[in-house]
N, C-alpha and C positions, 0 to 999 in steps of 0.2 A: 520287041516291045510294042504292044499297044495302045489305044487310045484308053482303054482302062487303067493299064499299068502307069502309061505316065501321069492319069489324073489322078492314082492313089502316091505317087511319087511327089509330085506338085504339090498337093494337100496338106502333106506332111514337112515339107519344107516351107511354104503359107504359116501352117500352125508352130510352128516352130519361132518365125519371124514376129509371129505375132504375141507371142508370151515376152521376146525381147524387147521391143515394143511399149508393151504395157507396163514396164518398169524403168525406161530409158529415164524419166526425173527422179525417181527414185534414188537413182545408181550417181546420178550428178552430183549429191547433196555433200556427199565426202567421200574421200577416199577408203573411209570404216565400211561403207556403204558398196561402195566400187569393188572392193578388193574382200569383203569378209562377210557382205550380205547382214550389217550391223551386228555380228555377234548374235546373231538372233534365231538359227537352225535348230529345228529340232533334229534329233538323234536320225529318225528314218531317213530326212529328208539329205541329210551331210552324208549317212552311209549309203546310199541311193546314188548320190552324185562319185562318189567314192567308186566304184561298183564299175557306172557307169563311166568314167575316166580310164579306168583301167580295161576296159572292154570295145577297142577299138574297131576300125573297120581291118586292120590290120593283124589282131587277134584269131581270127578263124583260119585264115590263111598260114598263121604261125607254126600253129598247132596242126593244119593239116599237113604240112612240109615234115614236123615230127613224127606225125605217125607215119607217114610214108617214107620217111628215110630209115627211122629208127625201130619205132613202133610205139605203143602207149606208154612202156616205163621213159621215153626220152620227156617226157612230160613233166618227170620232175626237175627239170631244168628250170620251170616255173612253179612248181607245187613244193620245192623245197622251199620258196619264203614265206609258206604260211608260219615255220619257228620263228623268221622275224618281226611277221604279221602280229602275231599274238602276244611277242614280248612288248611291241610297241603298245596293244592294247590294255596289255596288265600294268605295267611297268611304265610307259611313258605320256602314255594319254593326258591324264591329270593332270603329271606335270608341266607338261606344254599347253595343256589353258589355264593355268594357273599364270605363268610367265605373261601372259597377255601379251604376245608379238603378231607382226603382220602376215611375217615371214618365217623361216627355219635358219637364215641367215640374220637376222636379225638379236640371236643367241647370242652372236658374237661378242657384243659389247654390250654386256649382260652378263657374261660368264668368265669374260676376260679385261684383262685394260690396258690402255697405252696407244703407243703407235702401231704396235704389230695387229693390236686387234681392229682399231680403226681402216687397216690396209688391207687384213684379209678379208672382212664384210666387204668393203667395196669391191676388191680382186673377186669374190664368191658371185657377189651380183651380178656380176658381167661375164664370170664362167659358166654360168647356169643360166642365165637369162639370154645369150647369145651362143654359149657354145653346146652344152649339154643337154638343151628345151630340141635346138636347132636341127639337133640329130631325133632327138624323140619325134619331135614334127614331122621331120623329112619319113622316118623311117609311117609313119602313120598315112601319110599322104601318099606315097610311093605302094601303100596298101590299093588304094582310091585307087589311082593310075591304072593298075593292074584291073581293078574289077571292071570299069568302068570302057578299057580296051576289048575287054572278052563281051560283055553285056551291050556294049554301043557302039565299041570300034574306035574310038575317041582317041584323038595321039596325048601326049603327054602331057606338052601346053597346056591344052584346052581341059584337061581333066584338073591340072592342077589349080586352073583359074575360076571354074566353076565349080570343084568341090571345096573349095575355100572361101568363095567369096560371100556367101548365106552366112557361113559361123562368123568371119570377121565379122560382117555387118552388125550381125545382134549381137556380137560381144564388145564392139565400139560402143555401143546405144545402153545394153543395161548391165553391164560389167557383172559383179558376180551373184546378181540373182537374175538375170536372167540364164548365166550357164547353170545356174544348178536348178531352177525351175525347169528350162528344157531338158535336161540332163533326166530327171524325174520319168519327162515324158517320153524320152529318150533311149532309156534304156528296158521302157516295157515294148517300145516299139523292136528293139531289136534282137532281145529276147524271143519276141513273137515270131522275128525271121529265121531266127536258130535252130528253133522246132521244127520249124515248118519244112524246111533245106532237111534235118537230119531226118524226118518220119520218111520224105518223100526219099530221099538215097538210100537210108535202110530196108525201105519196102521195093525198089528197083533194083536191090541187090540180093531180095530172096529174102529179109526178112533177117536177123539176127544168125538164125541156122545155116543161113545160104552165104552170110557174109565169111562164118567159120569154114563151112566148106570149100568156098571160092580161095580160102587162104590157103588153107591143104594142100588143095590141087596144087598153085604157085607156088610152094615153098616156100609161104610168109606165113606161116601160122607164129611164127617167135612175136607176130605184128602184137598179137593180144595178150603178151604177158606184161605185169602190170610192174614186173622188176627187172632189173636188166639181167643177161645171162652169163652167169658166176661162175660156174664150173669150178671149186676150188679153188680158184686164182684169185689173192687177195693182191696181186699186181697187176691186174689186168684194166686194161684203159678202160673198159666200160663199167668194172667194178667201180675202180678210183673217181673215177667221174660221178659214177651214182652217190660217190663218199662227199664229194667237193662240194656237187648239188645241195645235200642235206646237211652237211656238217659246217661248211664253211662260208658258201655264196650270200648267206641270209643274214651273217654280221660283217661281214669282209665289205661286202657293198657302200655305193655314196650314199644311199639312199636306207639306211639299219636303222637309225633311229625316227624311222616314219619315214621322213621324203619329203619335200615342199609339197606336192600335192595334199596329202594325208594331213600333213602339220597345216596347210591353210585349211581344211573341212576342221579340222580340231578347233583351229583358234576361231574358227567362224558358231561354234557351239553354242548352243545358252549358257552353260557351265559345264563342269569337270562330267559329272554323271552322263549325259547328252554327248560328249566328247570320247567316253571310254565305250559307251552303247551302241556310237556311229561306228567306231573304229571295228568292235568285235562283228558287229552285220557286216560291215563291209567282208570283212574274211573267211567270215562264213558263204557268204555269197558268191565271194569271188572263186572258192574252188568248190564248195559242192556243189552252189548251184549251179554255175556257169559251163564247169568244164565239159559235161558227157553229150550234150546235141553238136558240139563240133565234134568231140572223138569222133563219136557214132560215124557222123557224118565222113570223117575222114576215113576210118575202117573202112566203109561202103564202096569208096572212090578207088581202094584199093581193087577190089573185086571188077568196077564198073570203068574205071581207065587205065589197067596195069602196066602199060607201054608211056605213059605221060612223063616227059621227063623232066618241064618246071609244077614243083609239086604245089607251089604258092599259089597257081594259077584256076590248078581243077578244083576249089571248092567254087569262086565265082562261077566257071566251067557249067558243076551240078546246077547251078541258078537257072542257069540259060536252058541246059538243057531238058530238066528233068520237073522243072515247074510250069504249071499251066499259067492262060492268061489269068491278072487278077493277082493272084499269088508270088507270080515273078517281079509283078510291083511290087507288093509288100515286103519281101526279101530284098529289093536292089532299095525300097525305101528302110529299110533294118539297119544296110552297111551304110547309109547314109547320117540316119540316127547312132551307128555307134561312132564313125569317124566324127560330128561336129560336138559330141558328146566329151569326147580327150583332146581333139583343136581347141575348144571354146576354153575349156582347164588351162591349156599347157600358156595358150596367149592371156590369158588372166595372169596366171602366174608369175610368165614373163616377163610381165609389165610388171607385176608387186616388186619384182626381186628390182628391178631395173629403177622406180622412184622411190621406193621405201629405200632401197639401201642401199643406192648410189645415186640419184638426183636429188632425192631430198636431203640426201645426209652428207653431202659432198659437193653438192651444184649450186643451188639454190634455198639454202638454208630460211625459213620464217615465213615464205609464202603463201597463200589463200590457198584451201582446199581445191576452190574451182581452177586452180591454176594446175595442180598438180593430177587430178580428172584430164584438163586439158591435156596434160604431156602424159599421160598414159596412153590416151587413148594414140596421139601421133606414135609413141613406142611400139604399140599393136602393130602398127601402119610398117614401118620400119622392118622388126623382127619380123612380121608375115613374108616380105620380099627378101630376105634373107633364107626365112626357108624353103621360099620357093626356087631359090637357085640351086641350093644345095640339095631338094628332092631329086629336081630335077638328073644327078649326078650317080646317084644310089640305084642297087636294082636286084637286092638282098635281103630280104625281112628278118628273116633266122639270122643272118653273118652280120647286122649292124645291129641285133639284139645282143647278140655273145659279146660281139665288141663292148658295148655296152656296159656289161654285167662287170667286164673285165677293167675297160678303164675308170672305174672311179674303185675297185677292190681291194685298194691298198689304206683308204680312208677310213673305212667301216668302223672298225676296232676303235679309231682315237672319236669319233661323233657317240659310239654308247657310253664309254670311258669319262667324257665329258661329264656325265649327270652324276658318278659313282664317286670317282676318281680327282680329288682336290688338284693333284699333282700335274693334272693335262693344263696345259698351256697354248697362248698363240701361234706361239714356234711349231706344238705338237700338230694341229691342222697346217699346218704354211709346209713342214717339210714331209708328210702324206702326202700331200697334193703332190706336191713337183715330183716324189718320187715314185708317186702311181703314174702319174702322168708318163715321166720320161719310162718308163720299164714299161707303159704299157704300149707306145708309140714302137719302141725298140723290137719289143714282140709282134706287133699288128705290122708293121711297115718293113722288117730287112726279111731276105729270104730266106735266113736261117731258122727267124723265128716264127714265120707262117708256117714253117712244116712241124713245127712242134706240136702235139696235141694240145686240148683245151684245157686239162687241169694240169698239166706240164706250167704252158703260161700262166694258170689262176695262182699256182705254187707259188712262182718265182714273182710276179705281182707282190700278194699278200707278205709274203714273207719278207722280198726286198725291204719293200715301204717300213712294215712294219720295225725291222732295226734298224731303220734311217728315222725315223719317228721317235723311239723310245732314247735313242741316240740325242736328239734337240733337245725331247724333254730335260734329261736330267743334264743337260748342258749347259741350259737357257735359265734364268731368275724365274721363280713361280709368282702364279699371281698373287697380288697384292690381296694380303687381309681383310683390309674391310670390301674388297671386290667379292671376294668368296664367301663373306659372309651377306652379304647384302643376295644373294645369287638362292645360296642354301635358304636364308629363311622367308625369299620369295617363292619357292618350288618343292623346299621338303625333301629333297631326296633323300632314300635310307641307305644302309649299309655302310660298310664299315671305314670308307675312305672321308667320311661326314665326321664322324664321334666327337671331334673337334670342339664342334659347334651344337651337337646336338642328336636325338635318335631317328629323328626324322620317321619314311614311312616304314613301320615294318617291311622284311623282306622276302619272310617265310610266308605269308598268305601269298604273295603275288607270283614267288615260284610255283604254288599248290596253282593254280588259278592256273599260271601258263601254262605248265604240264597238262593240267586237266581239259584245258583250250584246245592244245596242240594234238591231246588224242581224238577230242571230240572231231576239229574240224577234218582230220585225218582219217578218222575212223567213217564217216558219212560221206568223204570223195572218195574211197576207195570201195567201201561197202555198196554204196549208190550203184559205183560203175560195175561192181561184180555183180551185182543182182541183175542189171539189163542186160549183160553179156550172158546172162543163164546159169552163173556161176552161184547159185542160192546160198548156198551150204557157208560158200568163204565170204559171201556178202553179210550173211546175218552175225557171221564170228567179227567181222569190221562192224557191225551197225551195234551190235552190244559193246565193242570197244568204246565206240559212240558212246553208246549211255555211262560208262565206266569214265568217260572222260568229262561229260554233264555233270555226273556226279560230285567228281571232286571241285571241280571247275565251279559251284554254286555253293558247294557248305561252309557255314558261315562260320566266320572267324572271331574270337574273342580278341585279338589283338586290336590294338589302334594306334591311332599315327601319332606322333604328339607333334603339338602346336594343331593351328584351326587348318591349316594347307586352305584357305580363305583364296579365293579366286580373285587376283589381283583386280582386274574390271570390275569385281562388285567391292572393292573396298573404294574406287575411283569414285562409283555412284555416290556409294553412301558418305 
């Protein structure tokens, strides 16, 4: 590193602090203000922060461990949630800024009532804001650690204290406009680096031709096929797994019906339109645009370090190595910009989840706005040395990703259910949880169950939970009447578990719409990547899929919703 490289590094950490800054009164004024940026985003700017959240400093390195272990189809291990990406766009958008909440937990006593629902909001606030944020953090930071070892030699400490310490500051000072204004500038900067890293590894690997040929030779040419390999065997692990990825992982999850993250960019929206437009950019973004300069980049490293045996490590590696001065700033300033870019989100968040819906609704009932600013911001304080202990402990980006995916997989189902389905109850979330939880501990921690495969454990997860779940339900008192109806003709939902009450939204346009989503955004990450690998022929056959999914995805529909589906915040206004 240079006196260049560090002054383009500095600069960008400077300008960063200082868009925090210039909103730190702003963000004091209320908690609406602190935590959702007044309701006031337009669509680019919520899908942009969106984007940028989910495109960590940890992200590159994810994806390059994939390709080097697996090859480019282990990829859909994250490209299968674009089916849930787009159902939350068609299907839940609206109605989650319509409900007008802070949070995703905040559903709760909303959709349900009594004592169960009042226990599990607070139980959820404190599971996700201290244990499931705690791991996402750790696992993001533990990205940091790693670059920042290869790049400056830095032990763990001091990487953990200094790439932390910038995002806490301006996310203490202007809560959630300043993370999604830097997030903005955030995620063009690290985009910038993406490129930059993959032209420069592709062109020192020969060039696209020289990356296929270099596979050849080693015996990794299977690295560049975009599906895993079938051979006839509809039991084979790497089939089954490519099934679990696409079929199951994208509702099964905690996170199916949007996510805290997505659900705060939603309710932070102007209205519904703004809310459904952030949602669909962001997914677009997130897999067509984003994925192919780290492939590339990973393919390359194949060729250019075949003997490396933590694969996490050689894309910061390619940084160091293969970029001039100047440029090697801008790139170590990229992982910068995308690591405080999902710090600055997850410690936002953490805090919502933490005074919306358990200090205020459980602590301190009635108090000043500026009171509850005040004890956010010490929450920040708090949960940040929390997950500095537990990074510090971690030393797997892939294996506390899968974990991941894995322990909350048993929830999935009862969180989309909720919006369809009259009959989901409090019980139906309280006994998902405990028995995702306990089946997924059981699997992740004895040693029987670490030698089982990953859709072995996703099975036995999913499926457990799920008849311990459907089991409460119909064992447990359904909610209350006028709860369910106060709930439906707040939000609208359609289909046929509503009729009760009403037709709510149609449900035939919004299947057309997903289907049509899910080809387009599928048909343009897969088409994209085949045309840069030289593959024309199969590229343009996905990039007409593309237009075939545009298509149906825009034609407009004679249906309509009945009742106004009126944006609860503007019926407040008016």
């Amino acid at each position: 590193m240079t006196a260049l490289d560090w002054g383009i590094v500095a600069s960008y950490l400077l300008l960063s602090l200082a868009i925090g800054l210039a909103y730190t009164r702003r963000a004091s004024s209320s908690t609406q203000e602190f935590f959702l940026s007044g309701r006031n985003l337009p669509w680019w700017l919520a899908g942009t922060s969106m984007v940028a959240t989910t495109f960590s400093s940890d992200t590159p390195l994810y994806v390059t461990g994939l390709v080097r272990t697996h090859g480019i189809y282990e990829n859909w291990q994250w490209w299968g949630f674009l089916v849930g990406g787009l159902f939350a766009v068609f299907f839940l958008a609206r109605l989650w800024r319509r409900l007008g909440v802070m949070t995703d937990v905040e559903l709760i006593e909303l959709r349900y009532a009594g004592r169960p629902a009042a226990v599990l909001r607070g139980f959820k606030a404190i599971y996700f804001s201290v244990a499931i944020h705690t791991i996402i953090k750790a696992q993001v930071i533990l990205a940091m650690v790693k670059i920042l070892d290869v790049a400056l030699g830095w032990g763990k400490w001091e990487a953990i204290a200094v790439s932390s310490g910038v995002t806490l500051f301006y996310c203490l000072l202007s809560g959630s406009w300043g993370v999604v204004l830097t997030a903005f500038f955030q995620f063009l900067v690290a985009r910038a680096g993406a490129i930059v890293l993959a032209v420069a590894a592709v062109h020192a690997a020969g060039g696209v031709e020289g990356i296929r040929a270099g596979l050849e030779t080693q015996g990794q040419s299977e690295a560049l096929h975009f599906f895993p390999p079938w051979e006839g065997d509809f039991l084979s692990t790497a089939f089954l797994t490519f099934c679990a990825y696409l079929g199951v992982q994208w509702w099964a999850r905690y996170s199916s019906d949007g996510g805290g993250v997505i659900v705060q960019r939603m309710a932070s929206c102007r209205d519904e339109r703004h809310a459904l437009w952030a949602t669909f950019y962001f997914n677009l973004a997130n897999y067509a645009v984003r994925t192919w300069p780290w492939v590339l980049a990973a393919l390359a490293s194949l060729v250019l370090y075949p003997a490396a045996t933590d694969h996490e490590l050689v894309y910061p590696r390619m940084m160091m190595d293969l970029l001039p001065e100047g440029l090697r700033g801008l790139v170590l300033a990229s992982f910068f910009a995308a690591f405080m870019s999902t710090m600055s989100t997850y410690l936002n968040l953490s805090s919502a989840y933490f005074i919306n819906d358990f200090y205020r609704r459980f602590v301190a009932r009635g108090s000043t706005e500026a009171h509850y600013v005040r004890v956010a911001r010490l929450s920040m304080l708090g949960l940040s040395l929390l997950t500095a202990l537990v990074a510090y402990q971690v030393s797997s980006i892939v294996e506390v990703f899968k974990f991941l995916i894995a322990f909350g997989s048993g929830t999935g189902l009862v969180y989309l259910l909720r919006w369809y389905w009259w009959r989901v109850n409090a019980w139906s979330e309280i006994a998902a949880m405990v028995a995702s939880m306990a089946l997924s501990l059981a699997l992740y921690l004895t040693p029987w169950g670490i030698a089982l495969p990953y859709v072995t454990k996703l099975g036995m997860i999913v499926g457990g939970s799920t008849v311990v779940w459907l089991l409460a339900t119909f064992l447990t008192a359904p909610v209350p009447e006028e709860r369910l109806r106060a709930f439906w003709e707040r939000t609208r939902p359609g289909g046929p578990g509503w009729r009760r009450f009403g037709a709510g939204e149609p449900l035939g346009p919004q299947i057309r719409q997903w289907a049509g989503g899910c080809l387009l955004v599928a048909g343009l990450t897969l088409g994209t990547g085949k045309w840069l690998l030289g593959a024309h022929a199969e590229g343009m056959f996905a990039l007409a899929a593309a237009a075939v999914g545009l298509a149906l995805m825009m034609a407009r529909s004679t249906a309509r919703p009945s009742g106004s589906g009126r944006d609860p915040a503007d019926r407040e206004r008016k």
